[in-house]
LORO-513448 format. One line per field, with one value per residue: x, y, z of N, C-alpha, C, CB in turn; residue number from 1. Coordinates in Angstrom, 1 decimal, always signed. Glycine has a CB too. Layout:
n.u <- [X,...]
n.v <- [Y,...]
n.w <- [Z,...]
ca.u <- [X,...]
ca.v <- [Y,...]
ca.w <- [Z,...]
c.u <- [X,...]
c.v <- [Y,...]
c.w <- [Z,...]
cb.u <- [X,...]
cb.v <- [Y,...]
cb.w <- [Z,...]
n <- [NUM,...]
This chain:
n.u <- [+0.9,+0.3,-0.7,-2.3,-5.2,-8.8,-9.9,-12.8,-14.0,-17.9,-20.8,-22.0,-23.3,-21.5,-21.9,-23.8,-22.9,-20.3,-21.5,-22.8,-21.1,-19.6,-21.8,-21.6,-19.2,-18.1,-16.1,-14.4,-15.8,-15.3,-16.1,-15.7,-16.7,-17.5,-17.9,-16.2,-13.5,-12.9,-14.3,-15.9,-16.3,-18.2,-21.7,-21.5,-22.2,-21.8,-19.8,-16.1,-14.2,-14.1,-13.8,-13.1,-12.5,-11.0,-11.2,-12.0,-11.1,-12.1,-12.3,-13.4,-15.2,-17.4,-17.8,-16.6,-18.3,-17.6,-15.2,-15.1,-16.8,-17.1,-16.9,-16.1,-14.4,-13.8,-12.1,-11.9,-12.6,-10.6,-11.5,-10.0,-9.6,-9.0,-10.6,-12.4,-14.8,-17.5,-17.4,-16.8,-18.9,-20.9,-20.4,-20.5,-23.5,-24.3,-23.2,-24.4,-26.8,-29.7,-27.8,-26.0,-25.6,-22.9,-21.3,-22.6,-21.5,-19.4,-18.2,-15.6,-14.6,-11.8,-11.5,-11.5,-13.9,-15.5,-17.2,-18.6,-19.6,-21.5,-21.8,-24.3,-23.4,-21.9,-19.0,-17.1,-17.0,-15.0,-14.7,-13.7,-12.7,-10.1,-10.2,-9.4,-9.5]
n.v <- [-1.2,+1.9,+4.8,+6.1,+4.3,+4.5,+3.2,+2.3,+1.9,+0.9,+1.1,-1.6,-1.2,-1.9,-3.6,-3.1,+0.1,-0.3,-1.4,+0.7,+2.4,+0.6,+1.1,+3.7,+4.0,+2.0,-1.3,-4.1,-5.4,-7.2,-9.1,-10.3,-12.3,-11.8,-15.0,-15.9,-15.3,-16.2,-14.7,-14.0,-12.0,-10.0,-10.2,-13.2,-13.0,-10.2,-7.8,-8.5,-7.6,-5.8,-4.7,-2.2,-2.6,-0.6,+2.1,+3.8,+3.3,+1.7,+0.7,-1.2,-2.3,-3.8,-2.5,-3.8,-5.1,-2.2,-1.5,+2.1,+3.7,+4.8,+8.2,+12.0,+15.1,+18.2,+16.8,+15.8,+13.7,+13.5,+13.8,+15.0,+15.5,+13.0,+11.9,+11.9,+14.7,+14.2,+11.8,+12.3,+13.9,+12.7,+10.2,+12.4,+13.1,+10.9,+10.4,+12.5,+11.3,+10.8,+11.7,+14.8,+17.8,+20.1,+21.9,+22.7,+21.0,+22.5,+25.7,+27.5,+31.3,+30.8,+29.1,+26.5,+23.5,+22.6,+20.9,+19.9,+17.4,+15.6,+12.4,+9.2,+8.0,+9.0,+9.9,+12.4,+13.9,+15.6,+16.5,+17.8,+19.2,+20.5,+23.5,+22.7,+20.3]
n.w <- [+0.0,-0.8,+0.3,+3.0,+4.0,+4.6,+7.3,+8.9,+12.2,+12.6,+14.1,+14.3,+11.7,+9.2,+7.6,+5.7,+5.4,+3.9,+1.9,+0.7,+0.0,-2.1,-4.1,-4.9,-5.4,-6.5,-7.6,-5.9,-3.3,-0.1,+2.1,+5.7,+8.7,+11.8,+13.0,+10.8,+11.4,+14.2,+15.9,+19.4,+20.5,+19.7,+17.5,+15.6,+13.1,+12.3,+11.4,+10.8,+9.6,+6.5,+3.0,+0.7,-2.6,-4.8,-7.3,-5.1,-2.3,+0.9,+3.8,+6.3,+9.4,+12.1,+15.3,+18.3,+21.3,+23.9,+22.4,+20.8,+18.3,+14.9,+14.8,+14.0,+13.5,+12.2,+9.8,+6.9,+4.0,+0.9,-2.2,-4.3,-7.7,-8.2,-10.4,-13.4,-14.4,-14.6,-13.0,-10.4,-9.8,-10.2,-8.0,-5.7,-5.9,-5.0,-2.7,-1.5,-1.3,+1.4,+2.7,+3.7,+2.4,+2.5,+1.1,-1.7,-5.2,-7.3,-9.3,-7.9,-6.9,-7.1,-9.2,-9.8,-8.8,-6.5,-3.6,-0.5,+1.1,+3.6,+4.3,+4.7,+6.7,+8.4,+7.2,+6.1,+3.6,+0.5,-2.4,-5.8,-8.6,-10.7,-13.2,-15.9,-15.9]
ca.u <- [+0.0,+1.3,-1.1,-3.3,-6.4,-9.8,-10.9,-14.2,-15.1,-18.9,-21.8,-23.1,-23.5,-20.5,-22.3,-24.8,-22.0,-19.3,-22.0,-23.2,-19.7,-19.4,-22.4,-21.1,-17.6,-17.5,-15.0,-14.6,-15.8,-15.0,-16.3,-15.4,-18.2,-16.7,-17.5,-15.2,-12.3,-13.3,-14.5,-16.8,-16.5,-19.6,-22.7,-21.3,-23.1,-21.1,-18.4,-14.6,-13.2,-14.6,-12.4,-13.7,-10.9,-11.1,-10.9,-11.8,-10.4,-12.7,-12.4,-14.1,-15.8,-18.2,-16.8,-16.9,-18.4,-16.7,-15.0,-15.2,-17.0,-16.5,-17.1,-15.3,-14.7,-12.3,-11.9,-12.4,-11.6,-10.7,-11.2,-9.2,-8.9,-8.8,-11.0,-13.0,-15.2,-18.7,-17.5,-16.6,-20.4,-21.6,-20.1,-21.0,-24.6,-24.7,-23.0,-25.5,-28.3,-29.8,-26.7,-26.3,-24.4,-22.3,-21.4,-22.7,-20.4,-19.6,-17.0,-15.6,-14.2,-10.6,-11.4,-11.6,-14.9,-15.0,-17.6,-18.6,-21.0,-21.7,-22.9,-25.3,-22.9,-21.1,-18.0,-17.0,-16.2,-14.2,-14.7,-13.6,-11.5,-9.5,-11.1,-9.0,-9.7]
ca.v <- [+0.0,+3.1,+5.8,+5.4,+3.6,+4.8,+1.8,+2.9,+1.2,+1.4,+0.4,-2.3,-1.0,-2.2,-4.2,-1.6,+1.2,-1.4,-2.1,+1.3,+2.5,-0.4,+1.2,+5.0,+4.2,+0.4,-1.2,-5.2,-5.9,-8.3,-8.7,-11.0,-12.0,-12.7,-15.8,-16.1,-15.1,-16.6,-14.2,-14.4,-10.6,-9.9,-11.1,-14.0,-12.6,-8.9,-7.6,-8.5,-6.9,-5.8,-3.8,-2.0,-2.1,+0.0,+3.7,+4.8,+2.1,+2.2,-0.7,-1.0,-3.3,-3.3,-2.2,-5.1,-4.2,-1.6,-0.3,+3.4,+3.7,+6.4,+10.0,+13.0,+16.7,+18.3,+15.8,+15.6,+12.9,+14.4,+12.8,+16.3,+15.5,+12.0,+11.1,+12.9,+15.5,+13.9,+10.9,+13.0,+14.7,+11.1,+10.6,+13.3,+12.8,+9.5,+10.2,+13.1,+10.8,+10.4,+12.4,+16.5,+18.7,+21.1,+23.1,+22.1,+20.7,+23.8,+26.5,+28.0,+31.8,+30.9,+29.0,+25.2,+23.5,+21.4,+20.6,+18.7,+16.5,+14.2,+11.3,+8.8,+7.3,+10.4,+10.6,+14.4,+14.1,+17.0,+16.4,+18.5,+19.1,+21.9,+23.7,+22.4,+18.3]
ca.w <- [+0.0,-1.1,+1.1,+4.4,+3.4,+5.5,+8.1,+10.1,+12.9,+12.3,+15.5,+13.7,+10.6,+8.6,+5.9,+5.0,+5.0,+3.0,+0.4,+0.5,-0.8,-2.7,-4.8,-4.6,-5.7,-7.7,-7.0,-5.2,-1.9,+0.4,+3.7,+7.0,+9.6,+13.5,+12.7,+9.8,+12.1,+14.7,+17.3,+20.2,+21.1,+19.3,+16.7,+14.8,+12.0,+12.5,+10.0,+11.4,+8.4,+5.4,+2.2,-0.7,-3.5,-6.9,-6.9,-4.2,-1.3,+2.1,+4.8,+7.9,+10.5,+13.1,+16.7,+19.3,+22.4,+23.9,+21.3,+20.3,+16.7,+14.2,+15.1,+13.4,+13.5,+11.6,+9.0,+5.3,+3.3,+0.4,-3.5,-5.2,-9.0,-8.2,-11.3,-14.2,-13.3,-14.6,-12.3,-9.3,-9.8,-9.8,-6.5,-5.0,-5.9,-4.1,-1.2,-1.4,-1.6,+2.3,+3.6,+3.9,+1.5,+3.4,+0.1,-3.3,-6.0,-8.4,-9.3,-7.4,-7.2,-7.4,-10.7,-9.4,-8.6,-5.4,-3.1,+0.1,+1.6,+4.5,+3.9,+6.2,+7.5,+9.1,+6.3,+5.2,+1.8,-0.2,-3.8,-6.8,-9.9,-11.5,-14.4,-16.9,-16.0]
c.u <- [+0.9,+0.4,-2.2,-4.6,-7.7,-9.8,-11.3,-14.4,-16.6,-19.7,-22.6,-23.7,-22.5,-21.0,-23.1,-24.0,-21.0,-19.9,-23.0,-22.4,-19.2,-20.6,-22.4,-20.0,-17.5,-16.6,-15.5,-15.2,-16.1,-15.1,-16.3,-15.9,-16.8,-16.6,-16.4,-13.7,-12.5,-13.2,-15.4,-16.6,-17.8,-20.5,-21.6,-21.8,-22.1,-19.9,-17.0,-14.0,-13.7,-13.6,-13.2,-12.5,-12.0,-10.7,-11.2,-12.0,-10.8,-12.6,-12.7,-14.8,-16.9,-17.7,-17.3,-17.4,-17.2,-15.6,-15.8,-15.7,-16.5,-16.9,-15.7,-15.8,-13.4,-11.9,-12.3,-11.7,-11.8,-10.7,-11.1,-9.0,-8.6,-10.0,-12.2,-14.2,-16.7,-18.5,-17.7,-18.0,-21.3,-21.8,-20.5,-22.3,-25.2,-24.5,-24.3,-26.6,-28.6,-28.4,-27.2,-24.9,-24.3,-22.2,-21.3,-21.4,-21.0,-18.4,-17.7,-14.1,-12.3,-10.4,-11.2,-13.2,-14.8,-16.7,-17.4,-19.9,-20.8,-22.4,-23.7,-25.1,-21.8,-19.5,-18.3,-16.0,-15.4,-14.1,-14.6,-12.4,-11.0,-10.4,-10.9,-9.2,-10.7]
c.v <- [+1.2,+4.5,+4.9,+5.2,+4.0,+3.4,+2.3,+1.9,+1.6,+0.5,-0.3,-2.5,-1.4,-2.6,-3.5,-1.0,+0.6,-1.2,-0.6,+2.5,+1.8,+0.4,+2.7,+4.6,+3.0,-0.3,-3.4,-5.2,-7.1,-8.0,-10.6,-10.9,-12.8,-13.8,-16.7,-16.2,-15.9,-16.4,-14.1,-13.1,-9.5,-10.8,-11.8,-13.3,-11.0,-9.0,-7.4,-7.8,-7.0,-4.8,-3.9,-2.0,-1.3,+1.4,+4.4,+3.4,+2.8,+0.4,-0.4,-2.4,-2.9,-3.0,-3.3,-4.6,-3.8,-0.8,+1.0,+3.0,+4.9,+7.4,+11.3,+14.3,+17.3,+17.9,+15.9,+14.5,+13.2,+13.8,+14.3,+15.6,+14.1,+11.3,+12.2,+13.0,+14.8,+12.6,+11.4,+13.5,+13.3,+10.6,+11.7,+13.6,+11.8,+9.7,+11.2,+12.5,+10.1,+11.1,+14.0,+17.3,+19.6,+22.4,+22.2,+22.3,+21.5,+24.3,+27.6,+29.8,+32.0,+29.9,+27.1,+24.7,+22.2,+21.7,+20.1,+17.7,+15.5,+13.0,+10.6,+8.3,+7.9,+10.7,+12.1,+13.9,+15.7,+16.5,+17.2,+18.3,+20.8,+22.2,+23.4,+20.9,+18.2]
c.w <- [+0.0,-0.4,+2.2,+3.7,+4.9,+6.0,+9.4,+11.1,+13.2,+13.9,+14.5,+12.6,+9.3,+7.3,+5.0,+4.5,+3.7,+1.7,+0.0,-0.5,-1.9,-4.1,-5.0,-6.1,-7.2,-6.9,-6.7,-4.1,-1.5,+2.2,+4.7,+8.5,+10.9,+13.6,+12.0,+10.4,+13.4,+16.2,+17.9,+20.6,+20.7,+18.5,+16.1,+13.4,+11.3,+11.9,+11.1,+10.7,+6.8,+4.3,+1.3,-1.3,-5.1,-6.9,-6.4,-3.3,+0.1,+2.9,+6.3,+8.8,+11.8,+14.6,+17.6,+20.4,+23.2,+23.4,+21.1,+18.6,+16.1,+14.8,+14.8,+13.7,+13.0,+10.4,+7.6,+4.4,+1.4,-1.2,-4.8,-6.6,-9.0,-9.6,-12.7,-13.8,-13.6,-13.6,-10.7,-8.8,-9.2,-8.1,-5.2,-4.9,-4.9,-3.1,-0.8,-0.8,+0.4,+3.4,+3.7,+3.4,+2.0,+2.2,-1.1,-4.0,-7.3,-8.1,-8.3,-7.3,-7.7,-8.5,-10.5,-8.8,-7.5,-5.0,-1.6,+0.5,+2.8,+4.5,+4.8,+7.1,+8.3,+8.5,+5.6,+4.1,+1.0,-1.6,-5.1,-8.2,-10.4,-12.8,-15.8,-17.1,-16.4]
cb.u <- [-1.0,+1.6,-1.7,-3.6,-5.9,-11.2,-9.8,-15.9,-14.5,-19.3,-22.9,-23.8,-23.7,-19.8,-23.2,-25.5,-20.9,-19.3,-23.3,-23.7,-18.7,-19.8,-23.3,-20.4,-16.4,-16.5,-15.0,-13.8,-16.5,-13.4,-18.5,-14.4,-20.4,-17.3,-18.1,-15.4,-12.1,-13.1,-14.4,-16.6,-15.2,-19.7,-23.8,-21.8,-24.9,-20.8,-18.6,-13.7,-11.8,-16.2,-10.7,-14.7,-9.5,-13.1,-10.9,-13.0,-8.2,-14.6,-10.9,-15.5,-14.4,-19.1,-17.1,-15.8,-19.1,-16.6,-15.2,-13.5,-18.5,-16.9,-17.4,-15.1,-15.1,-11.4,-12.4,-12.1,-12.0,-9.7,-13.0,-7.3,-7.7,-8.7,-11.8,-13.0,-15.0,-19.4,-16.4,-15.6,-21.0,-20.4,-19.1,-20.5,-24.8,-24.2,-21.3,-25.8,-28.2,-30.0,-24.9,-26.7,-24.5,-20.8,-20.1,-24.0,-20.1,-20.8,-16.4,-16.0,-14.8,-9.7,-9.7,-10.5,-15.6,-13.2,-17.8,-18.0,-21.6,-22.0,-22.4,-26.3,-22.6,-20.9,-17.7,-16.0,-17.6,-12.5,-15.5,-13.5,-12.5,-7.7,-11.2,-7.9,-9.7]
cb.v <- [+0.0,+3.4,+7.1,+6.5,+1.5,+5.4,+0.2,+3.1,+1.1,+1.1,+1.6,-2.2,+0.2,-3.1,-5.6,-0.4,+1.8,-3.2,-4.0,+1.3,+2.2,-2.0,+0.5,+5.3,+3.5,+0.8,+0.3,-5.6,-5.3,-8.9,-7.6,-10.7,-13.3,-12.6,-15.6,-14.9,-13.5,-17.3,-13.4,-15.7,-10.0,-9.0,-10.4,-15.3,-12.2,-8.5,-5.6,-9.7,-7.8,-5.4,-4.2,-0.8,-4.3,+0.1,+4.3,+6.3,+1.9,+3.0,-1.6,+0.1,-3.9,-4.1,-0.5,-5.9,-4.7,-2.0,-0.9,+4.2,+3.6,+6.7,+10.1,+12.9,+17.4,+17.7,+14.8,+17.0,+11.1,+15.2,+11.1,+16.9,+16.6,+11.5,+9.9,+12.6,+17.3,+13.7,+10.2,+14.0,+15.5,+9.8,+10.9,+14.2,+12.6,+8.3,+10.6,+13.4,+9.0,+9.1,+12.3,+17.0,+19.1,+20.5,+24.4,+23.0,+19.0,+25.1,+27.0,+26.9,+32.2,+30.7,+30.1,+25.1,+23.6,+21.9,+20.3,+19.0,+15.4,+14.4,+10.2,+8.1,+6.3,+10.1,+9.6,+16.3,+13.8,+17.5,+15.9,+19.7,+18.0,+21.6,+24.7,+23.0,+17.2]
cb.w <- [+1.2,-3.2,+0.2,+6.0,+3.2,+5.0,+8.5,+9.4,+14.2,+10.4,+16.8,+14.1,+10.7,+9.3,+5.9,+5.9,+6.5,+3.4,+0.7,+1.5,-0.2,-1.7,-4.6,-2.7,-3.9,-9.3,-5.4,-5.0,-1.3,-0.3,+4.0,+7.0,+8.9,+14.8,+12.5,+8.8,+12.3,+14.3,+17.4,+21.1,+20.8,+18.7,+15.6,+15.2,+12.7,+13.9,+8.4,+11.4,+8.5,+5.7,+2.0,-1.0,-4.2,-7.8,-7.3,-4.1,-1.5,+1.7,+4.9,+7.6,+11.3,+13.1,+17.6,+19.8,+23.3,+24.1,+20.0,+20.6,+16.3,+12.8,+16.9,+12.0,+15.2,+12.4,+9.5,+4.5,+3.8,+0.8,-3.9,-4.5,-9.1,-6.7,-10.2,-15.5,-13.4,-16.1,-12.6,-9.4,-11.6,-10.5,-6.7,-5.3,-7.1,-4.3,-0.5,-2.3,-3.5,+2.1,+2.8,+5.8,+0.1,+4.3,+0.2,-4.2,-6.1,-8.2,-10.9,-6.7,-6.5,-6.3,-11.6,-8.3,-9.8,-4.0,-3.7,+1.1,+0.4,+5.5,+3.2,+6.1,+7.0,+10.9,+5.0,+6.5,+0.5,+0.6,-4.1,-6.1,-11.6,-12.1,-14.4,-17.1,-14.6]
n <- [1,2,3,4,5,6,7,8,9,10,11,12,13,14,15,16,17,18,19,20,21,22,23,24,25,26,27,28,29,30,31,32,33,34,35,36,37,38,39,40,41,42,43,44,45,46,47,48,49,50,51,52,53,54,55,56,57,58,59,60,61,62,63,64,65,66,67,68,69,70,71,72,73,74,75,76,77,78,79,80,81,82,83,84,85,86,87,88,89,90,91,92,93,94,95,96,97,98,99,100,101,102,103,104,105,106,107,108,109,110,111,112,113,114,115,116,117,118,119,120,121,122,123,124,125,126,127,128,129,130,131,132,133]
């Protein structure tokens, strides 16, 4: 792996969020039930370890009891010019979809068109492109 890869610990929601990315982004996913691993610290049924691969790379799991889940402030995870701009819009529509757009995706005065959004599952996204991609 050549940069840090997101991995959420989600409350229980893991397979939802996974496959909710999974249909945002594209991509593989591959998910791993406590079972699978073979843990007794929560549901048998409950994601140990799940990983979206393709272009945009999200992995996460459900928190065991006790565990801390996700929660952010501060944070953006940022997909800058990482892909052409009717894709990026795409994206940004979906995560849209049941989340809350902080600032619509458009240009913007210094000649770049970015965005954000939160999606339902409490990721801050930052999505845009230069004006010439």
């Amino acid at each position: 792996m050549t940069a840090p890869q997101i991995y959420v610990l989600f409350p229980g929601t893991a397979r939802e969020a996974l496959g909710f990315y999974a249909e945002v982004f594209g991509g593989e996913l591959s998910l791993f039930t406590y079972r699978d691993f073979g843990r007794e610290d929560g549901p048998a049924d409950a994601i140990a370890h799940g990983v979206l691969s393709g272009a945009v790379a999200v992995a996460g799991a459900d928190a065991a009891a006790g565990e801390a889940t996700f929660r952010s402030e501060g944070l953006m995870l940022s997909l800058l010019g990482t892909a052409e701009p009717a894709t990026l819009h795409q994206w940004f529509d979906r995560l849209a979809g049941s989340g809350r757009v902080v600032d619509p995706l458009g240009p913007k005065p210094w000649g770049a068109s970015d965005g954000q959004v939160i999606d339902r599952h409490g990721l801050h996204w930052l999505i845009g492109y230069e004006s010439g991609q």
